[in-house]
FIPAVEX-338951 format. One record per residue: residue in three letters; y, z, x of N, C-alpha, C in turn. Coordinates in steps of 0.2 Angstrom, whole numbers, padded with zeros to 4 digits, always signed. Each point is the difference from the previous one (the first is absolute). Last residue first. Example, Ala and Ser with C-alpha at 12.3 -4.5 7.8 and 13.67 -1.06 7.14 Angstrom:
2
SER-0011+0035+0064+0006+0001+0004+0005+0003-0004;ALA-0028+0000+0002+0006+0000-0004+0006+0000+0004;
//
This chain:
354
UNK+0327-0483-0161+0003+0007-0004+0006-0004+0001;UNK-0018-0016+0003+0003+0005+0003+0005+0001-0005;UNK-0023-0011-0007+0007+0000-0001+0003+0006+0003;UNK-0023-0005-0004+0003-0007+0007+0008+0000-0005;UNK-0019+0011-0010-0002-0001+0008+0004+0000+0001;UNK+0002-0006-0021-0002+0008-0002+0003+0000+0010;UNK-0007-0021-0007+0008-0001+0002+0002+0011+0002;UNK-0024-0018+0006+0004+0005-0006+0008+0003+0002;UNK-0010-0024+0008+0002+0007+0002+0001+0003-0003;UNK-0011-0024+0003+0001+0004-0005+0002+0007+0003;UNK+0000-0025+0009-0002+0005+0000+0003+0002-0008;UNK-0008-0026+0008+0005+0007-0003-0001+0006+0001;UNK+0000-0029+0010-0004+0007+0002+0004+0006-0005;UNK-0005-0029+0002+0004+0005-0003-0003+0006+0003;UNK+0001-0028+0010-0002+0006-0002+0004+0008-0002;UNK-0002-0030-0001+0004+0006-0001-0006+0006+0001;UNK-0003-0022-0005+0006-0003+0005+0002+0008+0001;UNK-0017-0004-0017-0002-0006+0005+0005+0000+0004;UNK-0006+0025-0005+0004-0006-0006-0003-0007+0005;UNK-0009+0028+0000+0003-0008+0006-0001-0005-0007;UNK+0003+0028+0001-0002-0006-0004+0003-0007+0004;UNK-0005+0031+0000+0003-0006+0004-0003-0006-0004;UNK+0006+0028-0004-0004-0005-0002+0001-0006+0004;UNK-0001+0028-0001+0004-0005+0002-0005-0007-0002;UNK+0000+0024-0008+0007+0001+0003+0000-0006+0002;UNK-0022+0010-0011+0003-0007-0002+0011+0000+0001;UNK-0019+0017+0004-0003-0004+0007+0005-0007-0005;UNK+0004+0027+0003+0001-0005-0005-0003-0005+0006;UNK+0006+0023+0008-0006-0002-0002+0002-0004-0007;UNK+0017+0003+0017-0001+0001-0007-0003+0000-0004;UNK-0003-0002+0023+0007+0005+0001+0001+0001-0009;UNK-0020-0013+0009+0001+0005+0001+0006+0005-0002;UNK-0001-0022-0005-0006+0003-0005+0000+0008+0003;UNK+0014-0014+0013+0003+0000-0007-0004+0005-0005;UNK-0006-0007+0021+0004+0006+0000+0003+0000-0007;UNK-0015-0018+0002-0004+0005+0005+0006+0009-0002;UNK+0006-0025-0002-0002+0003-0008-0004+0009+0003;UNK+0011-0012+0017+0004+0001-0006-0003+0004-0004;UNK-0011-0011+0016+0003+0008+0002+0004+0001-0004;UNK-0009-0021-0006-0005+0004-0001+0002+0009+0003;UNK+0014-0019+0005+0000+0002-0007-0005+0005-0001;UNK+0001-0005+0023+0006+0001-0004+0000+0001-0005;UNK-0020-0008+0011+0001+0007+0003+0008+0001-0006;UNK-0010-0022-0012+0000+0003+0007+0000+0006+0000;UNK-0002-0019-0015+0007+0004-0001+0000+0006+0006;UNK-0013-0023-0001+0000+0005-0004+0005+0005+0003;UNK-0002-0025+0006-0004+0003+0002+0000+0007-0005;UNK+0008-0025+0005-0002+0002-0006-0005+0007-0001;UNK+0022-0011+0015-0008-0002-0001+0000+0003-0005;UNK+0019-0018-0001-0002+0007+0004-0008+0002+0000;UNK+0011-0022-0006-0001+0002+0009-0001+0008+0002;UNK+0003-0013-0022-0004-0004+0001-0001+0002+0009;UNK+0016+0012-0017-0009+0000-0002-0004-0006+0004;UNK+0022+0014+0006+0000-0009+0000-0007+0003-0002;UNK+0015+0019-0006-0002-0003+0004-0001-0008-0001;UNK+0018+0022-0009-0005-0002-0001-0003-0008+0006;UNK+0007+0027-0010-0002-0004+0005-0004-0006-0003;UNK+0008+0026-0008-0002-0006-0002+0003-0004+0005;UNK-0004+0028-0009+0003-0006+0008-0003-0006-0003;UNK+0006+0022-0015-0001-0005+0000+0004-0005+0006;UNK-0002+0027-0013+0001-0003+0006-0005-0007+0000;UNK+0006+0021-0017-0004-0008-0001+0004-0004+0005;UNK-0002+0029-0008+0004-0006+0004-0003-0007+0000;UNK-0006+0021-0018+0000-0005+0006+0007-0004+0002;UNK-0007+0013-0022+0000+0005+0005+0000-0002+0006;UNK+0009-0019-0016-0002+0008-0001+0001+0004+0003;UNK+0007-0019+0012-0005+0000-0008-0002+0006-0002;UNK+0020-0011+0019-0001+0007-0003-0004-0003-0005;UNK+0005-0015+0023+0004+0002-0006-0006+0005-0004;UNK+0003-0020+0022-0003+0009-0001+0005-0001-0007;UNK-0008-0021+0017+0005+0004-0004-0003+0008-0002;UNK+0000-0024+0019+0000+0006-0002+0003+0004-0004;UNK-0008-0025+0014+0006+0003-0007-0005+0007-0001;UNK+0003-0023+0019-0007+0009+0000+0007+0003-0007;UNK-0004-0027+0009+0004+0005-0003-0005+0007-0002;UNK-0002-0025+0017-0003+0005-0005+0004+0006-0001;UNK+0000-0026+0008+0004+0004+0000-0004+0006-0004;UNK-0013-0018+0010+0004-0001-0005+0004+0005+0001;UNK-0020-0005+0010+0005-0003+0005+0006-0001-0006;UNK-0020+0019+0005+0003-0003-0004+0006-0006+0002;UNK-0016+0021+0011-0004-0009-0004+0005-0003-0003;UNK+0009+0023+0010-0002-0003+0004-0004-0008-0002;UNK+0010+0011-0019+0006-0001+0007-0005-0004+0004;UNK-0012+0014-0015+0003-0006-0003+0003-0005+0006;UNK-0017+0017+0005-0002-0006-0007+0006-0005-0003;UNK+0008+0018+0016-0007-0003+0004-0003-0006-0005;UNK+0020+0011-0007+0003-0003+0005-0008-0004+0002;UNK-0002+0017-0018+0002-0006-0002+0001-0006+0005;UNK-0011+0019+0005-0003-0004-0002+0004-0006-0004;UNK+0011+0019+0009-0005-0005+0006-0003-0003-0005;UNK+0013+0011-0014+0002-0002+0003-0003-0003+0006;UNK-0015+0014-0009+0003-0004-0007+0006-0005+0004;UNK-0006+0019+0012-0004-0004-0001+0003-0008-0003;UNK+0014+0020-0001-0001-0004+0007-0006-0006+0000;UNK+0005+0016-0018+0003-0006-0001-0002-0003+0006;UNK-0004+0025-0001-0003-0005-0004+0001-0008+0001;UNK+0008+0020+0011+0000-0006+0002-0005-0003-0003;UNK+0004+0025-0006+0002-0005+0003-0001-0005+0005;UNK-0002+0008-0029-0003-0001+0008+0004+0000+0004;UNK+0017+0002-0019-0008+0001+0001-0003-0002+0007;UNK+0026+0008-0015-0007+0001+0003-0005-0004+0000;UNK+0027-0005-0010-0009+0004-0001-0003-0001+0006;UNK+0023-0006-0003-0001+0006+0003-0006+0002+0001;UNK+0006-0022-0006+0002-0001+0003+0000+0008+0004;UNK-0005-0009-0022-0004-0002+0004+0004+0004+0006;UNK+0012-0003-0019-0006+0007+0000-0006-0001+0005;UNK+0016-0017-0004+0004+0004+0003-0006+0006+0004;UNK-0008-0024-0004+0002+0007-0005+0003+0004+0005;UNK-0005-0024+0011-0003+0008+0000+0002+0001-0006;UNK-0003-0022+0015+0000+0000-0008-0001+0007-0002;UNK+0002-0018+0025-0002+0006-0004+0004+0000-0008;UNK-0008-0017+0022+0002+0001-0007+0000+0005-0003;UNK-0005-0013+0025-0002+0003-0004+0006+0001-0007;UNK-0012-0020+0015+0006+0002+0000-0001+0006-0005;UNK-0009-0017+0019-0002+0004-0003+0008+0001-0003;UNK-0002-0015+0016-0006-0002-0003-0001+0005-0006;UNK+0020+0000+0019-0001-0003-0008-0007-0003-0004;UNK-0001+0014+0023+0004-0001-0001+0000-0004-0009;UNK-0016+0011+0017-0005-0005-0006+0009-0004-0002;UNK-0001+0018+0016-0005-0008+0002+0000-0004-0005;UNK+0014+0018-0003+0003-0002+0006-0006-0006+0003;UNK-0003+0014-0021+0006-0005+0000+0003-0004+0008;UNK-0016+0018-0001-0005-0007-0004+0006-0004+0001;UNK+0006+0019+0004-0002+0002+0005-0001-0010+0000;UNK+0011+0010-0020+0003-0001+0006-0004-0003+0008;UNK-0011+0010-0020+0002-0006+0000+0004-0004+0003;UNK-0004+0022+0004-0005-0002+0001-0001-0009-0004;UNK+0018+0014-0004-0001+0001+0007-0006-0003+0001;UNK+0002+0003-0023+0007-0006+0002-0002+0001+0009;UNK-0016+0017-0010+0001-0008-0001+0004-0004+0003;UNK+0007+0023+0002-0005-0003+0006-0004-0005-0003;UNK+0015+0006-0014+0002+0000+0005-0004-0001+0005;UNK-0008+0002-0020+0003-0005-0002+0005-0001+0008;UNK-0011+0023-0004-0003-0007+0000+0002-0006+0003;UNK+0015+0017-0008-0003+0001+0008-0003-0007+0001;UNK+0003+0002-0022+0007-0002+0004-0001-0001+0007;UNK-0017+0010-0016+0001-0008-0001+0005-0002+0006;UNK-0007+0026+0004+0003-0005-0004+0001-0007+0002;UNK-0023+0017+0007+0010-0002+0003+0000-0004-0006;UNK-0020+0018+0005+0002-0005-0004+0006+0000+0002;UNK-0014+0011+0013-0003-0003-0005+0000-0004-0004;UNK+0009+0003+0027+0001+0002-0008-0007-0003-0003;UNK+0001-0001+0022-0004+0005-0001+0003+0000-0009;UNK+0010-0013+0012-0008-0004+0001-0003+0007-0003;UNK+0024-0007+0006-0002+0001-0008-0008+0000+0000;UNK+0012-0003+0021+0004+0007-0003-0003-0002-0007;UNK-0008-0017+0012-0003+0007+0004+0004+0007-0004;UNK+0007-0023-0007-0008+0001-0001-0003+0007+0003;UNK+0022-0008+0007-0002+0002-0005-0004+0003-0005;UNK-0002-0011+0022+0004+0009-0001-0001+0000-0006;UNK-0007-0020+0001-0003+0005+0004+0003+0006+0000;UNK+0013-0018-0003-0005+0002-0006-0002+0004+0000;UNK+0010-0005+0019+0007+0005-0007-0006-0001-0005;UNK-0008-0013+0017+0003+0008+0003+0001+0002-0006;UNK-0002-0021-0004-0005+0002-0003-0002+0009+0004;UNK+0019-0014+0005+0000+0001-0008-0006+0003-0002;UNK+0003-0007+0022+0003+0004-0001+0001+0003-0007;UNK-0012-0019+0006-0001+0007+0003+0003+0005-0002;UNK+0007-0021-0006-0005+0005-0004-0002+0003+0003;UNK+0015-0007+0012+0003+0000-0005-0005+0002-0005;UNK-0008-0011+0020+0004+0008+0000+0002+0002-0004;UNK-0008-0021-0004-0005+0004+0003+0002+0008+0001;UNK+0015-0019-0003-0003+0002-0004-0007+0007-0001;UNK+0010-0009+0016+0005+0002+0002-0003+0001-0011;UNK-0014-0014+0016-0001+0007-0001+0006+0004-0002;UNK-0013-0020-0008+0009+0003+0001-0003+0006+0003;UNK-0018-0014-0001+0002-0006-0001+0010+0004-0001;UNK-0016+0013+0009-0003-0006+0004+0005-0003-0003;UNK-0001+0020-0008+0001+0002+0006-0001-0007+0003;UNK-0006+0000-0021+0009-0001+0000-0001+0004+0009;UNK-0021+0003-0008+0000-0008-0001+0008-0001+0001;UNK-0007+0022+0000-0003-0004+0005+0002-0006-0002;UNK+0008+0014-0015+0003+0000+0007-0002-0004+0006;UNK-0012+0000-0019+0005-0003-0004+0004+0002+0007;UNK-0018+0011+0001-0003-0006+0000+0005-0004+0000;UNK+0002+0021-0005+0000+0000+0007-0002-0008+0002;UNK+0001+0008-0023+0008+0000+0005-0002-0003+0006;UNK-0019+0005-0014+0004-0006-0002+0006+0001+0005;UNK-0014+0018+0004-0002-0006+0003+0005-0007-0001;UNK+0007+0020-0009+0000+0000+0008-0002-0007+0001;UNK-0004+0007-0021+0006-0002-0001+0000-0003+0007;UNK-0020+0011-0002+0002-0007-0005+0006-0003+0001;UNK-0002+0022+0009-0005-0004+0003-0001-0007-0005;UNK+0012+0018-0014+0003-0002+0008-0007-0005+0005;UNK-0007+0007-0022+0005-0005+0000+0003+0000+0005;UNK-0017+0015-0002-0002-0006-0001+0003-0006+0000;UNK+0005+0023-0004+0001-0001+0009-0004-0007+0001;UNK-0001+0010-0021+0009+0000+0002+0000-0004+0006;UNK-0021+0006-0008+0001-0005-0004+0009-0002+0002;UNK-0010+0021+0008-0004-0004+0003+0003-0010-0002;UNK+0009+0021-0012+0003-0001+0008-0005-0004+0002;UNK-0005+0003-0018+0004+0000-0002+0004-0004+0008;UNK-0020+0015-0001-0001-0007-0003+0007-0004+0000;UNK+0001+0023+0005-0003-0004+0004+0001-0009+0001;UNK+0003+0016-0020+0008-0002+0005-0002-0003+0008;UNK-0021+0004-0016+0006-0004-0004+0006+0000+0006;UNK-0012+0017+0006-0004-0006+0001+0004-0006-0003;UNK+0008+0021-0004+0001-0002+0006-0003-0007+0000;UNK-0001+0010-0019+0005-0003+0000+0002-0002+0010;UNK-0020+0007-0011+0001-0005-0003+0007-0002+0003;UNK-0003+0023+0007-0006-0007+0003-0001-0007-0003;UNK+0011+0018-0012+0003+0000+0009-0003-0006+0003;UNK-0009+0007-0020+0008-0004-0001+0001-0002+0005;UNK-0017+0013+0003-0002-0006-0002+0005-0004-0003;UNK+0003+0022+0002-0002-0004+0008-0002-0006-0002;UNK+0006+0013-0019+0006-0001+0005-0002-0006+0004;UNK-0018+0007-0013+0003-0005-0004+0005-0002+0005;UNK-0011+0020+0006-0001-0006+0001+0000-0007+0000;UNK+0012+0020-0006-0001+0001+0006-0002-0008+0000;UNK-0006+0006-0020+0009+0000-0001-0001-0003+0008;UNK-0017+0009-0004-0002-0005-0002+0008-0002+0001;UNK-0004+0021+0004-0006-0005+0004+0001-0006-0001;UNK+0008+0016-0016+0007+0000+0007-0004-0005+0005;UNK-0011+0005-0020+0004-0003-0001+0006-0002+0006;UNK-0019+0012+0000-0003-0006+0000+0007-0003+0001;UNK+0004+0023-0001-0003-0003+0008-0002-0007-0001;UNK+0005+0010-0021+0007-0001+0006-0002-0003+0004;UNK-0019+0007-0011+0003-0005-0004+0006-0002+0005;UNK-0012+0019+0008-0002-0008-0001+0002-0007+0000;UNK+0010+0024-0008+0001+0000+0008-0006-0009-0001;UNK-0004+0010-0018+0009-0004+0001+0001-0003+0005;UNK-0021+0013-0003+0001-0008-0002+0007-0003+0000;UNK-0003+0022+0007-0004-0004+0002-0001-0009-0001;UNK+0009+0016-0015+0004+0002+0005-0002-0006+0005;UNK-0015+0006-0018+0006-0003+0000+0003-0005+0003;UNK-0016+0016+0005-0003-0006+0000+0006-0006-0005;UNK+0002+0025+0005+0000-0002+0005-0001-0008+0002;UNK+0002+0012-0021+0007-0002+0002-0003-0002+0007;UNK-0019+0007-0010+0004-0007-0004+0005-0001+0002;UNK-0011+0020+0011+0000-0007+0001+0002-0006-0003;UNK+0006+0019-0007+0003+0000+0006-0002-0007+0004;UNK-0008+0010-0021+0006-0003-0001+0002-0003+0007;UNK-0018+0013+0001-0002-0010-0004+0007-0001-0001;UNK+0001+0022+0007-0003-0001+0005-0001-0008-0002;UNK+0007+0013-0016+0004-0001+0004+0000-0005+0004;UNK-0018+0009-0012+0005-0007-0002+0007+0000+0003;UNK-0012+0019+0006-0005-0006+0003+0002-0006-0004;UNK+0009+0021+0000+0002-0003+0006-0003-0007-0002;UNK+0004+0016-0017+0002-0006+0000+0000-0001+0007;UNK-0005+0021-0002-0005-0004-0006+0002-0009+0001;UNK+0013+0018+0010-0007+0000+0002-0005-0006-0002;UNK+0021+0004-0010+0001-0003+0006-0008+0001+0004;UNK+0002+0012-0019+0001-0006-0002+0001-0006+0006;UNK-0001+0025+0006-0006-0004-0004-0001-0006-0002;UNK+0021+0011+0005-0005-0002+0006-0003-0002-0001;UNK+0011+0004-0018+0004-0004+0004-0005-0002+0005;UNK-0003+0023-0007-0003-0007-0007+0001-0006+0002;UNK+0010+0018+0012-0009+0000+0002+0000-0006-0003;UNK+0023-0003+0004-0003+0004-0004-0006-0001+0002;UNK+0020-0007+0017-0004-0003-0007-0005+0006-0002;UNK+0018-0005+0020-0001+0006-0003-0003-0002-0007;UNK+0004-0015+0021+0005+0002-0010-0001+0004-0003;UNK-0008-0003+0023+0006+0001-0001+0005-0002-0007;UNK-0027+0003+0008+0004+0005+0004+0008-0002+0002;UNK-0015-0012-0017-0003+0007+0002+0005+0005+0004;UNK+0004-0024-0001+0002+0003-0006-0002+0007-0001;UNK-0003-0012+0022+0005+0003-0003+0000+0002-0006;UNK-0020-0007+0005+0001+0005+0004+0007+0001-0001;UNK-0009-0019-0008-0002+0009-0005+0002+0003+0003;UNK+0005-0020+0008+0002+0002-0006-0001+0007-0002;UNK-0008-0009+0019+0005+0003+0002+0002+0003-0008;UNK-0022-0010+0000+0002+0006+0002+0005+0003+0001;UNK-0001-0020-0008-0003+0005-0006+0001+0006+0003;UNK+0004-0018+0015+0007+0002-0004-0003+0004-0007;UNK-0018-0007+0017+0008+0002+0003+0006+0003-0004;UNK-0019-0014-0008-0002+0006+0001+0007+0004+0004;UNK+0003-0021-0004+0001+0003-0006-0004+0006+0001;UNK-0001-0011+0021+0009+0000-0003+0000+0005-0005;UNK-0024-0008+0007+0005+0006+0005+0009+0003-0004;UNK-0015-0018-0009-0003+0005-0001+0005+0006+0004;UNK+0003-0022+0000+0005+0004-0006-0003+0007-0001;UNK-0006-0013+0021+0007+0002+0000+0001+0002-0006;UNK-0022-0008-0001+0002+0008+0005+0007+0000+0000;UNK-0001-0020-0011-0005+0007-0003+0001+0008+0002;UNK+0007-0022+0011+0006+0004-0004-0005+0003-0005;UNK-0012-0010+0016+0006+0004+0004+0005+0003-0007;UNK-0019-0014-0007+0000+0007+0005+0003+0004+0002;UNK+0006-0023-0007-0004+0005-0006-0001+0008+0002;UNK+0005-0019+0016+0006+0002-0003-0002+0007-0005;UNK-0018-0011+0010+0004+0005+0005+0006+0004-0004;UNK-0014-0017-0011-0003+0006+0004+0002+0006+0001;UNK+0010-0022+0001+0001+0001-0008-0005+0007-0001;UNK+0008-0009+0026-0003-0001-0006+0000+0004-0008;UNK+0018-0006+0019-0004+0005+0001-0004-0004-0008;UNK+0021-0009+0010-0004+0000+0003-0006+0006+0001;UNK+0013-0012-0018+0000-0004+0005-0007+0003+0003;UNK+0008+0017-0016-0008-0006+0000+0002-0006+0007;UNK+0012+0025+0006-0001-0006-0004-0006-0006-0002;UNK+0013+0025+0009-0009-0001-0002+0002-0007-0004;UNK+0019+0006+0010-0006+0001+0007-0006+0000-0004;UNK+0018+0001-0016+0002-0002+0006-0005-0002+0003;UNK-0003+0016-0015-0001-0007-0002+0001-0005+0005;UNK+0006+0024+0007-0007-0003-0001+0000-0007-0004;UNK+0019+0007-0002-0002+0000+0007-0006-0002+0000;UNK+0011+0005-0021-0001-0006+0004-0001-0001+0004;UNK-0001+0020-0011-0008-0004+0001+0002-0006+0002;UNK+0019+0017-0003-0007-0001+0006-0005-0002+0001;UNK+0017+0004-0019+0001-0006+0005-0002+0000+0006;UNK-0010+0016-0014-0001-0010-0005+0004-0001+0005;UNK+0003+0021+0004-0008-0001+0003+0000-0009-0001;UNK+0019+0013-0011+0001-0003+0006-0007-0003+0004;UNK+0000+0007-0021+0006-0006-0001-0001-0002+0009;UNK-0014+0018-0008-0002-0007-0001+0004-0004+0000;UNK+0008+0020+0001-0004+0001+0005-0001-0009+0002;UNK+0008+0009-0020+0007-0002+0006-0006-0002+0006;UNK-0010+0006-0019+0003-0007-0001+0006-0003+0006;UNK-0012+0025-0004-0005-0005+0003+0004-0008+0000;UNK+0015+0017-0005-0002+0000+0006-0007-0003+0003;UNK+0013-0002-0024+0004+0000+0007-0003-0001+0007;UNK-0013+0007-0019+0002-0006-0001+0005-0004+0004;UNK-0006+0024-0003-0005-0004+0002+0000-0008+0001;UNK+0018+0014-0006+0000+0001+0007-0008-0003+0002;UNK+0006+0000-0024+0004-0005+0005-0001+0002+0008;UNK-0013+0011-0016-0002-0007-0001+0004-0003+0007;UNK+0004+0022-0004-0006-0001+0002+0000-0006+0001;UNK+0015+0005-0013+0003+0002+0007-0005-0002+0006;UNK-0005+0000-0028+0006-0005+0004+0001+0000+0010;UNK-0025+0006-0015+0009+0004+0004+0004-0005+0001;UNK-0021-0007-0013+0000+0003+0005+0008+0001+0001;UNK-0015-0013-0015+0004+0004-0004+0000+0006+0008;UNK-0009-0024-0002-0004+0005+0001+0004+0009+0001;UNK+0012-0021-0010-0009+0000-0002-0005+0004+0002;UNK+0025+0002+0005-0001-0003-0007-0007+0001-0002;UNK+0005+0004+0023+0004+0005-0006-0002+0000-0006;UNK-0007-0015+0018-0001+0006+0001+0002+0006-0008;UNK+0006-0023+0004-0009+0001-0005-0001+0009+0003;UNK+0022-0010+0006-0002+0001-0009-0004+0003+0000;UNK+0002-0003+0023+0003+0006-0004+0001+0000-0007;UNK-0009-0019+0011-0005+0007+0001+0003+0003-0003;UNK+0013-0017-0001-0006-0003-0004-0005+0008+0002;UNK+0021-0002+0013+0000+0002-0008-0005+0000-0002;UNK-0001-0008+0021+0002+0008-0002-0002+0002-0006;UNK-0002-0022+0003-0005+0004+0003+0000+0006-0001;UNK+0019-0013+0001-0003-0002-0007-0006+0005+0001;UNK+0013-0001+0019+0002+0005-0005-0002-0001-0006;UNK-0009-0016+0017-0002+0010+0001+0002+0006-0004;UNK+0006-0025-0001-0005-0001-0002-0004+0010+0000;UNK+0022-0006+0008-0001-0001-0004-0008+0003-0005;UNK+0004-0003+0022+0003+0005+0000+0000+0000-0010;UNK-0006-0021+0009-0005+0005+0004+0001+0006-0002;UNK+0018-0015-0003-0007-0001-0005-0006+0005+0000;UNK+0017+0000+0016+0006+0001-0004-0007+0000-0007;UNK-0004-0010+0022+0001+0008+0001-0002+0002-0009;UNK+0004-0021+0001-0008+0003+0002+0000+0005+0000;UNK+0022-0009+0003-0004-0002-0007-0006+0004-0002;UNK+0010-0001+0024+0003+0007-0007-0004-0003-0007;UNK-0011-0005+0026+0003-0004-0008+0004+0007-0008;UNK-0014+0005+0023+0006-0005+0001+0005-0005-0004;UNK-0019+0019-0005+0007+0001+0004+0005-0004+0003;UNK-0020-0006-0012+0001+0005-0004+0007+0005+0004;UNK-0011-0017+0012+0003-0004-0004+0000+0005-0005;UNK-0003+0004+0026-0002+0003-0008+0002-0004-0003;UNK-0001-0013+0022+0001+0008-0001+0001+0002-0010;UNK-0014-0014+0023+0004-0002-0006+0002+0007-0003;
//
């Protein structure tokens, strides 16, 4: 990981700062309270303070490689002991050694610098134990930030997993109903028979060039419905009939894709297929609020359908819905005595191309 006191001008920039206030703060008390040489004061003050600006951005490293994760509370303690021992011993001595033998300072001057190694020498550790702690605090913070990431990452794979698992649940549902709906017309038309074949080709394509999107517009949608209505309409012929009812504002927005498809087998399979009445599949969408308010309505013969629960299909519904917009109240279904109602809820924020 590389120096966050050099990779970050900010830091840099405060770090740098923090040394020129330091400067000053000696060089008054130098002068002012321990009534010593202007000249003297500054080149003492320049030259232990510049030393220790650079030395601070090298205790990162070590912090780096001595960490609690993986050393003991012990060890850590230890290691930067002897390390502040060594360091601030270190810079006492180069200190005195140049001011001695390159600013040219008075006997009296020396003495005073003689005198003040050993609070020096406490000062050095306080900055050492500082310094130390920042470097920590950053390194928690940068650990944790990291980790926060990966575990986006991870939530959001598994979810797009999820997602794909519950998408892929509708092709082999749909397949089967088709395939069955061909077999039966390959005996009583087959010139029928062919003719959904072939429709349920071009669905299929279709279905395969939009199967990775996330979200496809209402329009698309509604395109590969009417087609797959199409498929129905060539066995079930005048038994069904559908009805659309859009808002304009309907017709670019986004959402899931192939949310609806269930929802539509269930109308034909609970409605169409048990019904000896004519069954109208009516669909609307219009703009509430923040939502879209898509509404499939179907209705049946209550005295021939079964009476089983709402299935692999709608339950894949509410499954993706909860997921894609962690909201678990996007869809509701209600069975009337002659009518089944199904709504979605789509945030509209989501689901409006540019």
């Amino acid at each position: 990981m590389i120096n966050p006191f050099v990779k970050n001008s900010r830091v840099l920039l405060t770090y740098i700062f923090i040394w020129i206030v330091i400067i000053l703060i000696q060089l008054s008390s130098f002068t002012l309270i321990l009534n010593q040489p202007f000249n003297y004061a500054l080149a003492d003050s320049l030259i232990f303070n510049l030393m220790y600006f650079f030395l601070g951005l090298s205790f990162w490293y070590p912090a780096q490689y001595i960490t609690f994760e993986n050393n003991s509370i012990f060890k850590v303690a230890t290691s930067h002991i002897t390390a502040s021992i060594i360091t601030v011993g270190f810079w006492c001595i180069a200190g005195y050694y140049l001011l001695t033998n390159f600013a040219n300072i008075s006997a009296g001057y020396e003495s005073f610098l003689t005198k003040s190694l050993i609070w020096r020498f406490l000062v050095g550790i306080y900055f050492y134990l500082i310094i130390a702690s920042i470097n920590y605090v950053i390194i928690y913070y940068n650990n944790m930030k990291a980790t926060q990431l990966k575990e986006s990452e991870m939530k959001s794979l598994f979810k797009e997993a999820e997602l794909k698992s519950l998408k892929y649940q509708i092709n082999p549902h749909f397949i089967f109903n088709s395939l069955n709906s061909i077999s039966s017309l390959t005996i009583s038309d087959p010139e029928l028979a062919r003719e959904m074949t072939i429709k349920l080709s071009t669905f299929f394509r279709s279905t395969l060039l939009n199967n990775e999107k996330k979200l496809n517009s209402l329009e698309d949608e509604l395109e590969s419905i009417k087609l797959y209505l199409d498929i129905e309409k060539i066995r079930f012929e005048d038994k069904f009939e559908y009805v659309e009812n859009l808002d304009k504002v309907c017709e670019k927005a986004l959402l899931p894709n192939m949310i609806l498809q269930p929802i539509f087998e269930n109308a034909i399979k609970h409605g169409v297929y048990e019904s000896l009445e004519k069954v109208i599949i009516d669909f609307k969408c219009s703009k509430k609020d923040n939502y879209l308010v898509l509404t499939i309505e179907n209705n049946f013969d209550p005295e021939s359908v079964s009476k089983r629960g709402e299935g692999i299909g709608l339950s894949n519904i509410a499954s993706r819905l909860k997921m894609i917009y962690d909201q678990d109240n996007l869809m509701t279904y209600e069975r009337k005595k002659s009518s089944f109602i199904v709504t979605l809820y789509i945030p509209f924020e989501n689901g409006e191309k540019e």
